[in-house]
N, C-alpha and C positions, 0 to 999 in steps of 0.2 A: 504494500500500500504506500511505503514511503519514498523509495525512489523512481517505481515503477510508474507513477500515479505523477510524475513530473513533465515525463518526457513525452514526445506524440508521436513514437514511432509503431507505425504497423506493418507487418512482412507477414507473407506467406512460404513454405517453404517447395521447391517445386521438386522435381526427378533429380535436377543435375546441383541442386545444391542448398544450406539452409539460408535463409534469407535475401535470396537473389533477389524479389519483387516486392518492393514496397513504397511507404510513402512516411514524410513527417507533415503532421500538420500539428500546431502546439493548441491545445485546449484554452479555447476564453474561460471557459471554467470548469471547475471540478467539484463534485460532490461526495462527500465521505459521510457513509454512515457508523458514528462512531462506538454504535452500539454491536456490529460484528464482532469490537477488540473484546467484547467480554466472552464471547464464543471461543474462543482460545485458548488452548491451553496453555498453562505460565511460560513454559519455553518458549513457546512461538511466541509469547506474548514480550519475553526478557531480548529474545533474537531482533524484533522489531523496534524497540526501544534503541539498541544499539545502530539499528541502523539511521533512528533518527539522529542522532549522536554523529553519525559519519554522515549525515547529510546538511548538518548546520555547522560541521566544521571546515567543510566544502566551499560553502554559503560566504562562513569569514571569512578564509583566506581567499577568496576571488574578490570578497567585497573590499580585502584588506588593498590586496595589490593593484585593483583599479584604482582604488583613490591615491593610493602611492606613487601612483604614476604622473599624477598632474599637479603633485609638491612637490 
């Protein structure tokens, strides 16, 4: 849900290879229903967490170095 749920890539995969055919289009928006996280069991649930973790440490450092770049 967390990094997947970012990006707008979709592929199909054909005879001669995985993801030959596709497209990105980026979503104006996205809906999360946040009431699946409790359907989970704790691991999936501790696994997801971490990846929000590597996804806002991502976030900083792109956010750090663009603005580093115009000081």
């Amino acid at each position: 849900m967390v990094d997947s749920s970012i990006g707008g890539k979709t592929a199909i995969d054909p005879p001669l290879g995985k993801n030959l055919i596709g497209a990105f289009w980026q979503p104006e928006r996205s809906f999360v229903d946040l009431a699946f996280l409790e359907t989970l069991p704790e691991r999936e649930f501790i696994n997801g967490m971490a990846e929000v973790i590597k996804v806002i440490k991502k976030f900083v450092f792109v956010f750090k170095v663009d603005t580093d770049s115009f000081f």
